[in-house]
DSSP file (Angstrom, degrees, kcal/mol; ACC not computed):
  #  RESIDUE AA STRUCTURE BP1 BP2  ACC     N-H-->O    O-->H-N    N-H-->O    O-->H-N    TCO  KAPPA ALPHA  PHI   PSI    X-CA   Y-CA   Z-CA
    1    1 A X              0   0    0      0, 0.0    27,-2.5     0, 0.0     2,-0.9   0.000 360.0 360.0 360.0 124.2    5.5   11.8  -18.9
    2    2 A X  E     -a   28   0A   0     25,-0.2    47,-1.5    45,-0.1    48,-1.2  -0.685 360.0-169.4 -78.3  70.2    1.9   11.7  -18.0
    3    3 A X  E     -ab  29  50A   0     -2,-0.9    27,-2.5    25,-0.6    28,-0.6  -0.552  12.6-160.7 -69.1 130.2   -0.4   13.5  -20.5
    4    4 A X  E     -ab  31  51A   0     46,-1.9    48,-1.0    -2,-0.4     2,-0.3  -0.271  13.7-141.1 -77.6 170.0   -4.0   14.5  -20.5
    5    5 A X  E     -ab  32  52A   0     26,-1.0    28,-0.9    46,-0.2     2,-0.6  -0.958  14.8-174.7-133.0 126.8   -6.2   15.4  -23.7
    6    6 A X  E     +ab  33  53A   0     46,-3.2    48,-2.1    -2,-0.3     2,-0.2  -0.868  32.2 131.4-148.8  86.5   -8.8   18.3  -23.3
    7    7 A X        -     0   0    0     26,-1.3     6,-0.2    -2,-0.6    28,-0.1  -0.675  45.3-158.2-173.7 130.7  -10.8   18.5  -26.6
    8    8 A X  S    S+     0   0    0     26,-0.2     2,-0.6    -2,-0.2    -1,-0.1   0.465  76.8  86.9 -52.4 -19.8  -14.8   18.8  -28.1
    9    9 A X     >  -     0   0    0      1,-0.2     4,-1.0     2,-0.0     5,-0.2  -0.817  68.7-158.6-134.7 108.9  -14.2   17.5  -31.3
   10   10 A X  H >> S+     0   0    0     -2,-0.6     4,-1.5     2,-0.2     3,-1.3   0.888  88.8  51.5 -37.0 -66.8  -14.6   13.7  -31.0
   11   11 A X  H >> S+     0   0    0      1,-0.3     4,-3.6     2,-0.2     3,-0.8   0.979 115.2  46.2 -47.8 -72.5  -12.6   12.5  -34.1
   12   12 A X  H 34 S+     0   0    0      1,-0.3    -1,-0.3     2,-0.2    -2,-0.2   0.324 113.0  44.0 -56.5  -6.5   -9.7   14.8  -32.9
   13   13 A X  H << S+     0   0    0     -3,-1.3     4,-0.3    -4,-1.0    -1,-0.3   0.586 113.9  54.4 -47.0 -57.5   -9.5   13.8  -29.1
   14   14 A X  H <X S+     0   0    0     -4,-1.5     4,-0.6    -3,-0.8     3,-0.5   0.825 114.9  39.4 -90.9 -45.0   -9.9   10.0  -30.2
   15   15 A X  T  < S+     0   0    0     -4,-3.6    -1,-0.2     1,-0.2    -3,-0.2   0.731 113.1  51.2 -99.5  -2.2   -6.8   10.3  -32.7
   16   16 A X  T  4 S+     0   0    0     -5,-0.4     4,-0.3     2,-0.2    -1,-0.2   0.509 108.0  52.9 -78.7 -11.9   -4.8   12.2  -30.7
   17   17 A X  T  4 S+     0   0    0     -3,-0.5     4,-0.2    -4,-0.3    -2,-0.2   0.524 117.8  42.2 -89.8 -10.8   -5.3    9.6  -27.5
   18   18 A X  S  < S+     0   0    0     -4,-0.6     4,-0.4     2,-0.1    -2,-0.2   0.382 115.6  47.6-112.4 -21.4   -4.2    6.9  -29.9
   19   19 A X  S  > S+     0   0    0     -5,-0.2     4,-1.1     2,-0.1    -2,-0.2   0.708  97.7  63.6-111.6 -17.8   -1.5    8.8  -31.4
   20   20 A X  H >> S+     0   0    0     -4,-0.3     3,-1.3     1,-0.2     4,-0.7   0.972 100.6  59.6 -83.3 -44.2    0.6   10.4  -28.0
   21   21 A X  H >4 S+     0   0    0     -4,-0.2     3,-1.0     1,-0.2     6,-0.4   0.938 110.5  45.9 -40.2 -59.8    1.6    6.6  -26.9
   22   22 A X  H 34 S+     0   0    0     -4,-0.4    -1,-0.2     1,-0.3    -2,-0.2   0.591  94.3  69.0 -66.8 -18.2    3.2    6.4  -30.1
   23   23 A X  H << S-     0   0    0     -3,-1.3    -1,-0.3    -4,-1.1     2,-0.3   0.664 121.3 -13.0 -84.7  -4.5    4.9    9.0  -30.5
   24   24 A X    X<  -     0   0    0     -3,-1.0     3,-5.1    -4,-0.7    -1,-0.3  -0.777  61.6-127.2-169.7 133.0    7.1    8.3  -28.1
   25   25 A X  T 3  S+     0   0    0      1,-0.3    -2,-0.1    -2,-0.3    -1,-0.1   0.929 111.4  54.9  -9.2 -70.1    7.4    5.4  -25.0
   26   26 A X  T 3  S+     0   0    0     -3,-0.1     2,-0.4     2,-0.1    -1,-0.3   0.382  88.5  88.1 -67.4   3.7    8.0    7.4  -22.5
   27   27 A X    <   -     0   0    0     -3,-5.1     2,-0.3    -6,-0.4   -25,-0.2  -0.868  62.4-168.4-120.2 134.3    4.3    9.9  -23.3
   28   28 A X  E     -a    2   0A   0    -27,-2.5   -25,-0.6    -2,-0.4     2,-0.2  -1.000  25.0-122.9-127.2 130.0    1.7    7.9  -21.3
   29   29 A X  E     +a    3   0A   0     -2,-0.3   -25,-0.2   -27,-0.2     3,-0.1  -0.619  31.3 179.8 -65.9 124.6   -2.0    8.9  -21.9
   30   30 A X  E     -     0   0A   0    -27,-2.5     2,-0.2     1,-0.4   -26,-0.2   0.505  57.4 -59.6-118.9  -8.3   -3.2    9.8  -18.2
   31   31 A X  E     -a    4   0A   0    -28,-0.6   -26,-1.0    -3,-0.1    -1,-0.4  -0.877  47.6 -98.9 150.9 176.0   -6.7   10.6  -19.5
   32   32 A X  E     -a    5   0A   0     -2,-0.2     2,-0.3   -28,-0.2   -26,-0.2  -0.866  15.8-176.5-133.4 178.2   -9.4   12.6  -21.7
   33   33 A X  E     -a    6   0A   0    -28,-0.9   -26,-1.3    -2,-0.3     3,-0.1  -0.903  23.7-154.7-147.1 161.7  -12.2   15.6  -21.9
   34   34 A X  S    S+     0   0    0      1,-0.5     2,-0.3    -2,-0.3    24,-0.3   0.384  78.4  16.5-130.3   6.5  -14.3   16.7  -24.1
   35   35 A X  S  > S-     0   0    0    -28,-0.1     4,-1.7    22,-0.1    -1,-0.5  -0.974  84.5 -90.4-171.4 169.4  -14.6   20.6  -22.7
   36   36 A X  H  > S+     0   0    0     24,-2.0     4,-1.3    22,-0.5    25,-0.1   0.582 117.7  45.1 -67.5 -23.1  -13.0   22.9  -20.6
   37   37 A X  H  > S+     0   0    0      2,-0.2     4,-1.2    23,-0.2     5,-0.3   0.850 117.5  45.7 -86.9 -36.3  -14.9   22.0  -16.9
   38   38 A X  H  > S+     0   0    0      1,-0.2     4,-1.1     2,-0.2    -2,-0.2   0.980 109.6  50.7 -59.3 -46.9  -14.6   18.3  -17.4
   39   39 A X  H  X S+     0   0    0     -4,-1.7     4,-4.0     2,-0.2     3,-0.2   0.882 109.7  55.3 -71.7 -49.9  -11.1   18.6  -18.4
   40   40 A X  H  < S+     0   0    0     -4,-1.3     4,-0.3     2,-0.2    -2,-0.2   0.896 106.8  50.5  -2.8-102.9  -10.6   20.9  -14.9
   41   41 A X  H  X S+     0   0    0     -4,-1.2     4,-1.6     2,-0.2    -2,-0.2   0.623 111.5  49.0  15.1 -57.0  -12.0   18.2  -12.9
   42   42 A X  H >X>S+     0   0    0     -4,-1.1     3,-3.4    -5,-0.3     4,-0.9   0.922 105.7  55.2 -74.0 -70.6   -9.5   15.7  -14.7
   43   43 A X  H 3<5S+     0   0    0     -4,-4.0    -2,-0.2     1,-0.4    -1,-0.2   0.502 109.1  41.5 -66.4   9.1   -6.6   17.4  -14.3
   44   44 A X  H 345S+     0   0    0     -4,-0.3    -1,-0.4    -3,-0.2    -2,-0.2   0.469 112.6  57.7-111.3  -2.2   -6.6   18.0  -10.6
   45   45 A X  H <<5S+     0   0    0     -3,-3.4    -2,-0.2    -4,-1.6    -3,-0.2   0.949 123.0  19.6 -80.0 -33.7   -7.7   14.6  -10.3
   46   46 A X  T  <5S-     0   0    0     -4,-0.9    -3,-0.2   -44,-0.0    -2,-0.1   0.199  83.8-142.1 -89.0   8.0   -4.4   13.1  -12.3
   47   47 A X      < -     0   0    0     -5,-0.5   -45,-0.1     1,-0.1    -4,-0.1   0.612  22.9-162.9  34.8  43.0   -2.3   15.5  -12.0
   48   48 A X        -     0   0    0      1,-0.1   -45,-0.2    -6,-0.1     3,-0.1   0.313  19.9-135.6 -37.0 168.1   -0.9   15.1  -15.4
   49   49 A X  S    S+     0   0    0    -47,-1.5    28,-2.0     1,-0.5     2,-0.3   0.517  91.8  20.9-105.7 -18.6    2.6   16.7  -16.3
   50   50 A X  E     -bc   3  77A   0    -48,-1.2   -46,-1.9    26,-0.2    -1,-0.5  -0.973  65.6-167.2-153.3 126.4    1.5   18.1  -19.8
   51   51 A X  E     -bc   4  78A   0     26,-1.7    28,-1.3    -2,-0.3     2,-0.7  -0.928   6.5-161.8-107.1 112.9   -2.4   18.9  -21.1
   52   52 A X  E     +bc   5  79A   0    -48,-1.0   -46,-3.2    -2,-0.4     2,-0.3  -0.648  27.8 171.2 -90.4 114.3   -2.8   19.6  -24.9
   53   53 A X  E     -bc   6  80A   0     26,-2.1    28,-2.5    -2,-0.7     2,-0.2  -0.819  30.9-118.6-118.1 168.4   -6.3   21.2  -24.6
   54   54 A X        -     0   0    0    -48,-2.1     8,-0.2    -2,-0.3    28,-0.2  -0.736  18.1-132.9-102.2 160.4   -8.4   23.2  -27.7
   55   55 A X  S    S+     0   0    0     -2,-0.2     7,-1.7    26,-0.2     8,-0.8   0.948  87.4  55.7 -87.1 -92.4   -9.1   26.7  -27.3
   56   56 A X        +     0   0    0      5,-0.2     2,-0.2     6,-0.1    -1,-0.2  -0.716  68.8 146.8 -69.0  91.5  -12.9   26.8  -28.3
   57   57 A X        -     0   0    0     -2,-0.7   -21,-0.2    -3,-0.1   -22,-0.1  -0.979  47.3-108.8-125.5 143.1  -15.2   24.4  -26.4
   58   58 A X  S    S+     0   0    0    -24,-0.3     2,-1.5    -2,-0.2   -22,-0.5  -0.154 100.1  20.2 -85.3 159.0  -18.4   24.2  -25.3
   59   59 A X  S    S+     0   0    0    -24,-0.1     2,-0.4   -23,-0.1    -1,-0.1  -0.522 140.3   3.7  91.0 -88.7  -19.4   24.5  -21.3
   60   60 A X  S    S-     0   0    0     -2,-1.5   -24,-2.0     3,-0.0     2,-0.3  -0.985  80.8-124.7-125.6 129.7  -15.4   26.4  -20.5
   61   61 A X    >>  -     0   0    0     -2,-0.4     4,-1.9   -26,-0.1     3,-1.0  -0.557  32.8-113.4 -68.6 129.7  -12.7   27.3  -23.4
   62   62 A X  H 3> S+     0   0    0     -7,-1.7     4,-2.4    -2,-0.3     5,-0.3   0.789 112.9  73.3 -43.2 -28.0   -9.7   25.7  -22.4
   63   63 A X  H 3> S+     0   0    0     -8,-0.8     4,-2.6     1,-0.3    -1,-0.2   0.957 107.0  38.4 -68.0 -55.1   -8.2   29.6  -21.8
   64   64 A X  H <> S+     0   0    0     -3,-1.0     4,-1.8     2,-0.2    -1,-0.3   0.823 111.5  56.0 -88.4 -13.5  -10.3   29.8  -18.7
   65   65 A X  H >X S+     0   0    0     -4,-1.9     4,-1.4     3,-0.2     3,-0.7   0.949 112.9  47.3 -48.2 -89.2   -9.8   26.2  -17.7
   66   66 A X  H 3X S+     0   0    0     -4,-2.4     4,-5.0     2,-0.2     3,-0.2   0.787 110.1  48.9  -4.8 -81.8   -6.3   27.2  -17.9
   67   67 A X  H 3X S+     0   0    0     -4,-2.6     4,-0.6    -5,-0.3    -1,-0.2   0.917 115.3  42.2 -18.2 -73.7   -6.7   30.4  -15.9
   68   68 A X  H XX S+     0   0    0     -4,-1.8     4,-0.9    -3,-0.7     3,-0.6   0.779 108.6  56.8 -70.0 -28.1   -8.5   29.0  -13.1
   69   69 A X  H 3X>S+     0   0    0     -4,-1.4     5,-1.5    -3,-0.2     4,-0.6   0.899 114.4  48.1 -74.3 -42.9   -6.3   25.6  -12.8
   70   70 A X  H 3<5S+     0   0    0     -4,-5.0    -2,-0.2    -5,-0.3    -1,-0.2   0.850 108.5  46.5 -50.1 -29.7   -3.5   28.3  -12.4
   71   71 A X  H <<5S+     0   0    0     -3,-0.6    -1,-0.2    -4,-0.6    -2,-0.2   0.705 102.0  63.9 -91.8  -2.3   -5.0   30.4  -10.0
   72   72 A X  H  <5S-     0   0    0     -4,-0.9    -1,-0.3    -5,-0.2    -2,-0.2   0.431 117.8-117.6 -97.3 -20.2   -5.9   27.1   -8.0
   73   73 A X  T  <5 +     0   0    0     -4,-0.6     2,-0.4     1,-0.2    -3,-0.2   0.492  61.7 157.8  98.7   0.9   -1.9   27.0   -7.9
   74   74 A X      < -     0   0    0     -5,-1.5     2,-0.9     1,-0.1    -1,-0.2  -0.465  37.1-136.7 -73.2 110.9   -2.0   23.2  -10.1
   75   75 A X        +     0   0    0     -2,-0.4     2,-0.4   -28,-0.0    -1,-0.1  -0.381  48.2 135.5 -64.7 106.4    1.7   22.7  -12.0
   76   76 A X        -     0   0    0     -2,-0.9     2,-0.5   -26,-0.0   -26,-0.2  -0.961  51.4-130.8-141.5 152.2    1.0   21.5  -15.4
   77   77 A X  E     -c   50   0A   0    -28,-2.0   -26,-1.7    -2,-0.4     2,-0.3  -0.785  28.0-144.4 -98.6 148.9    2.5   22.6  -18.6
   78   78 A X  E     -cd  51  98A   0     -2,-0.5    21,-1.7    19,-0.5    22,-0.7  -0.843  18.3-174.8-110.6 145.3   -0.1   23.4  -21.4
   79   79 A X  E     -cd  52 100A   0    -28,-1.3   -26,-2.1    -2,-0.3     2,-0.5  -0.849  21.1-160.3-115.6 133.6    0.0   22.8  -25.3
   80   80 A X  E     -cd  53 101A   0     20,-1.3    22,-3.1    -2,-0.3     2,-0.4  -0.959  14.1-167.3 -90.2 148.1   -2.9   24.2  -27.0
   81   81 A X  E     + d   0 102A   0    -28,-2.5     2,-0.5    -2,-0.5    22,-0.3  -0.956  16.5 170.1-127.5 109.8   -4.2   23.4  -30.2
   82   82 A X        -     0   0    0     20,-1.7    22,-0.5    -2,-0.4   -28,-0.0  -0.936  41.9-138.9-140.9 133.8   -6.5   25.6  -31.4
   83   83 A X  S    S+     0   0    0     -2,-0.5     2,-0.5    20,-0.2    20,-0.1   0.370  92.3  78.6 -56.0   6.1   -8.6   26.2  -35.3
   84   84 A X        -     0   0    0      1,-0.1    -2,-0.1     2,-0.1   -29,-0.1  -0.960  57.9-175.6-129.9 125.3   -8.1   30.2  -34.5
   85   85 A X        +     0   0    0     -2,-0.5     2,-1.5    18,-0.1    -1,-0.1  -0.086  32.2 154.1-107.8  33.5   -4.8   31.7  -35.1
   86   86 A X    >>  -     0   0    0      1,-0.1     3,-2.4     2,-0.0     4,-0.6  -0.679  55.0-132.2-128.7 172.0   -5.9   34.4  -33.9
   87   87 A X  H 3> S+     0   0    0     -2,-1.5     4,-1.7     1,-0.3     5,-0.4   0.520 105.6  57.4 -60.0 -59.7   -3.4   37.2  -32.2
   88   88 A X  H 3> S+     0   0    0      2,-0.2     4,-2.3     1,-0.2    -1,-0.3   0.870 110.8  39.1 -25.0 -63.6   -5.9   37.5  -29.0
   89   89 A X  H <> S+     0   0    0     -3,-2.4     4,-3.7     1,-0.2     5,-0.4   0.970 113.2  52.9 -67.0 -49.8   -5.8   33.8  -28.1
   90   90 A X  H  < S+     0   0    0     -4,-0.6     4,-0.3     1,-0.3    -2,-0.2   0.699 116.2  42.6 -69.3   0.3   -2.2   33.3  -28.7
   91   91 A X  H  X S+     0   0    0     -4,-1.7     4,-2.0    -5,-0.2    -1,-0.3   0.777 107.4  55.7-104.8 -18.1   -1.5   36.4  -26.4
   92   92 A X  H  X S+     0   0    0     -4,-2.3     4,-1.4    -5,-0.4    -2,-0.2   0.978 106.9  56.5 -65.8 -47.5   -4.0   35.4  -23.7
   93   93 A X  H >X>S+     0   0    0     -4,-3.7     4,-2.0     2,-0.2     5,-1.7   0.985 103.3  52.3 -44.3 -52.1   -1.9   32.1  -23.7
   94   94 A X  H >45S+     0   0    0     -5,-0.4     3,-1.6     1,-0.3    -1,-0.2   0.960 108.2  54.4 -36.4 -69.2    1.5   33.9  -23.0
   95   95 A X  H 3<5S+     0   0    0     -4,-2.0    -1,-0.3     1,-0.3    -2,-0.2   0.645 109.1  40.8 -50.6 -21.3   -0.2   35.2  -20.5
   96   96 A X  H <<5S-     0   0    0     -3,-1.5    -1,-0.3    -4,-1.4    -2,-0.2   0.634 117.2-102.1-102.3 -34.3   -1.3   31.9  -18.9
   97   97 A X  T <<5 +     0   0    0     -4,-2.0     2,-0.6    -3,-1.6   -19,-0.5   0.816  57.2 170.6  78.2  47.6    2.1   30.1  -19.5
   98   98 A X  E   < -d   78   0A   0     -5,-1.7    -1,-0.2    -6,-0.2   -19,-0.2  -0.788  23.6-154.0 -80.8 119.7    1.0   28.5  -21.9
   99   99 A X  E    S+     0   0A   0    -21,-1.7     2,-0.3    -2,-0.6   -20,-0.2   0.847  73.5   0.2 -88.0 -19.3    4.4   26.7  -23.8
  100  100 A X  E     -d   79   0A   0    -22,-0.7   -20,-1.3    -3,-0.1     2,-0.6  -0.955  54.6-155.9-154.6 155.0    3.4   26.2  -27.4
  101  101 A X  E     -d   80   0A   0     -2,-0.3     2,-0.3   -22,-0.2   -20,-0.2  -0.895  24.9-172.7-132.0 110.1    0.2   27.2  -29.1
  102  102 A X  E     -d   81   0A   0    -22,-3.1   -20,-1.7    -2,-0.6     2,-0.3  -0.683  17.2-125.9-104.8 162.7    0.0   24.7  -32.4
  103  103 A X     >  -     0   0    0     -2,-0.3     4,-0.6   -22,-0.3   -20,-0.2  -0.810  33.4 -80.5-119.3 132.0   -2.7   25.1  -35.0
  104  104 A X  T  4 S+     0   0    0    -22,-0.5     2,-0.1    -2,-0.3   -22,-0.0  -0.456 100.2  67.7 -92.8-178.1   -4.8   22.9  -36.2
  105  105 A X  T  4 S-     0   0    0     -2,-0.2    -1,-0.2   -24,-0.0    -2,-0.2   0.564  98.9-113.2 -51.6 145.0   -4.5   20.6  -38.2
  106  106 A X  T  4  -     0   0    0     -4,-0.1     2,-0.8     1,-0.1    -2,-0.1  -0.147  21.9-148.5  -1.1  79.5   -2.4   19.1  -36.1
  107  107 A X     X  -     0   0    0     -4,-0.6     4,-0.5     1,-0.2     5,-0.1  -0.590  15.0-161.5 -82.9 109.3    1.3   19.0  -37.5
  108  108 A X  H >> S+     0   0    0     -2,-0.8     4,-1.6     2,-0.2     3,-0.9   0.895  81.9  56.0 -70.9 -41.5    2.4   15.6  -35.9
  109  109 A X  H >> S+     0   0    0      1,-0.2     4,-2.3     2,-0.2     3,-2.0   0.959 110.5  44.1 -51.5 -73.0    6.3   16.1  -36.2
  110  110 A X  H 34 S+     0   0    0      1,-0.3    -1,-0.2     2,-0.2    -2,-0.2   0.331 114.5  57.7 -75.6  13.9    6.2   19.7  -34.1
  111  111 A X  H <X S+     0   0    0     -3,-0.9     4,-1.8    -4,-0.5    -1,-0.3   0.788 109.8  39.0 -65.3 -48.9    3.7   17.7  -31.6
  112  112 A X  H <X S+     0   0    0     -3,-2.0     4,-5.1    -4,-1.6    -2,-0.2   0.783 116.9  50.9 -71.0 -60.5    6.0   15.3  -30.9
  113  113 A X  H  X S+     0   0    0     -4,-2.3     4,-3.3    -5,-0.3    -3,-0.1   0.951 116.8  44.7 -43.4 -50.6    9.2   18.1  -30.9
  114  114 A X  H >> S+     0   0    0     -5,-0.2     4,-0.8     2,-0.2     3,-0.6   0.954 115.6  43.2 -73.0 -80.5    7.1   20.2  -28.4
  115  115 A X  H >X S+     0   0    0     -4,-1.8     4,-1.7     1,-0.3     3,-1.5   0.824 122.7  46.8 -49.1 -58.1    5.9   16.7  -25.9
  116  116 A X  H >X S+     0   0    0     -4,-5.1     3,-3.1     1,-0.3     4,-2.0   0.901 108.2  48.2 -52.7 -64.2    9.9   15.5  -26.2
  117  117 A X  H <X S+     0   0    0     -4,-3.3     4,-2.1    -3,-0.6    -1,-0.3   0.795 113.5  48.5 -60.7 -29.6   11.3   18.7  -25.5
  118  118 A X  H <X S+     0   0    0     -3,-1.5     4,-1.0    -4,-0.8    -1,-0.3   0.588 112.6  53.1 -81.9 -12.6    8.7   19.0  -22.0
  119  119 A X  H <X S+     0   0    0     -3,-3.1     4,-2.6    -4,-1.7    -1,-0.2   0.818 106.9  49.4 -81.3 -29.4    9.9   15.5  -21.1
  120  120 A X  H  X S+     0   0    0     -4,-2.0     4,-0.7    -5,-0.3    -2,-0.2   0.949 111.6  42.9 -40.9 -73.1   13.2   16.7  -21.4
  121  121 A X  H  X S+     0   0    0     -4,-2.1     4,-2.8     2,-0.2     3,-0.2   0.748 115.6  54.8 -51.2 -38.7   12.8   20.0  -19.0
  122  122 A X  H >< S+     0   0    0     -4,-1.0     3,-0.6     2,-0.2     4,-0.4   0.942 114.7  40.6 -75.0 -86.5   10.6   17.5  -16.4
  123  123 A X  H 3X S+     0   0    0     -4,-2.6     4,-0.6     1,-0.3    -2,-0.2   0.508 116.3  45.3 -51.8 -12.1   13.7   14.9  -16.3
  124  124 A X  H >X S+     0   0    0     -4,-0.7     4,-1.8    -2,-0.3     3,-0.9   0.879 118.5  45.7 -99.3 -55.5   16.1   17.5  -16.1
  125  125 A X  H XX S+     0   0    0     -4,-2.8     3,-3.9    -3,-0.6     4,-0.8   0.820 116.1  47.4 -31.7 -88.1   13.6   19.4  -13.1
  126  126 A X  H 34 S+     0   0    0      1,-0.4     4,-0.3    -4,-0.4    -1,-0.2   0.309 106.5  53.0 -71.9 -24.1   13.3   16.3  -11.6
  127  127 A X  H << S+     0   0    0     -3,-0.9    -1,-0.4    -4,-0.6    -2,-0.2   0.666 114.8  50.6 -16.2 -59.3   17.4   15.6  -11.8
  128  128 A X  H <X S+     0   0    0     -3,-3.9     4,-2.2    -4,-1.8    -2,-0.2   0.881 105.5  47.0 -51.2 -66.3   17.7   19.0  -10.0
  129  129 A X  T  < S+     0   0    0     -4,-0.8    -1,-0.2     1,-0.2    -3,-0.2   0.441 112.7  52.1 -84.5 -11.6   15.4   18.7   -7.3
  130  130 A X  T  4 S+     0   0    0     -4,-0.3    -1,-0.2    -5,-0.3     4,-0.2   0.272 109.5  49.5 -92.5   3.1   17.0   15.0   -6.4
  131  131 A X  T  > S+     0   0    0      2,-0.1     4,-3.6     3,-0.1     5,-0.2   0.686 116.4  41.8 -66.9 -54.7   20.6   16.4   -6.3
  132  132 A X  T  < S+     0   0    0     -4,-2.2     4,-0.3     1,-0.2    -3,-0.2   0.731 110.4  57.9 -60.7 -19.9   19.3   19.1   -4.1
  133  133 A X  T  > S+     0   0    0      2,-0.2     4,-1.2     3,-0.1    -1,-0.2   0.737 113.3  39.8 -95.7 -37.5   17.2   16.5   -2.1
  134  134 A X  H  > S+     0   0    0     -4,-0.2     4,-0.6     1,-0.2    -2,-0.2   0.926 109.6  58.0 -80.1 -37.5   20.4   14.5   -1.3
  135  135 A X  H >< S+     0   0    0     -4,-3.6     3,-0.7     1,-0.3    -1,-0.2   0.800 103.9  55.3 -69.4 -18.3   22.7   17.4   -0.7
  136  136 A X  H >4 S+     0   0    0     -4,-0.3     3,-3.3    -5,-0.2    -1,-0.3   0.936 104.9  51.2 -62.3 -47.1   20.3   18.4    1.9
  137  137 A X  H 3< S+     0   0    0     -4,-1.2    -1,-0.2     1,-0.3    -2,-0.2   0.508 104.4  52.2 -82.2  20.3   20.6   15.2    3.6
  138  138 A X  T <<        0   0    0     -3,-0.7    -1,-0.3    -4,-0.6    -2,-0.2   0.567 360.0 360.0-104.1  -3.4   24.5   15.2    3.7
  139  139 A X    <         0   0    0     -3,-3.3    -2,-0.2    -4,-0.2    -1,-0.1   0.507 360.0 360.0 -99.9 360.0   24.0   19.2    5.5
């Protein structure tokens, strides 16, 4: 599973690009950002399956990065991680499809739970849509 990293705060970008490889094989670091435009810009160039972005960033907040990479029609599932718990953000995310909205700091087990379980749902998509891709060709 190809993951991006979409976040301002150097220290916390750096250990989270060092840390997704480890948590499991199969999470490949596909790139990083330091703000919401840059991060834009990345993710239609690699077309990551999963971007764990922050909320509050300088230049675009990951919430309109989001937005606009949606309305631009680009699949990706989003993690945010964000210092604010508050009610506002976590509902704008709903709204965006966002799949889990974690608080920092960072709780590394229920990082890990959340990336496994979206690698899960992509091999089982991807399982789907090549059953369906051979039964077409038997029609």
């Amino acid at each position: 599973m190809r993951i991006v990293v979409i976040e301002d705060e150097y220290r916390i970008r750096q250990g989270l690009c060092q840390l997704i490889p480890k948590l499991s094989p199969d999470f490949q670091l596909a790139g990083s950002a330091e703000n919401g435009y840059d991060g834009m810009y990345l993710i239609k160039e690699v077309q990551p399956d999963v971007a764990v972005c922050d909320v509050e960033m300088k230049v675009m907040n990951g919430l309109s990065m989001i937005r606009q990479l949606r309305d631009l029609g680009l699949s990706c599932a989003y993690l945010i991680l964000s210092g604010y718990s508050e009610f506002e953000y976590a509902k704008q995310a709903i709204q965006y499809g966002v799949v889990n909205y974690l608080l920092k700091p960072v709780d590394f087990e229920e990082l890990r739970e959340t990336l496994a379980r979206l690698d899960k749902q992509l091999l089982s998509r991807h399982k789907s849509e090549n059953a369906e891709g051979q039964a077409a060709l038997f029609l």
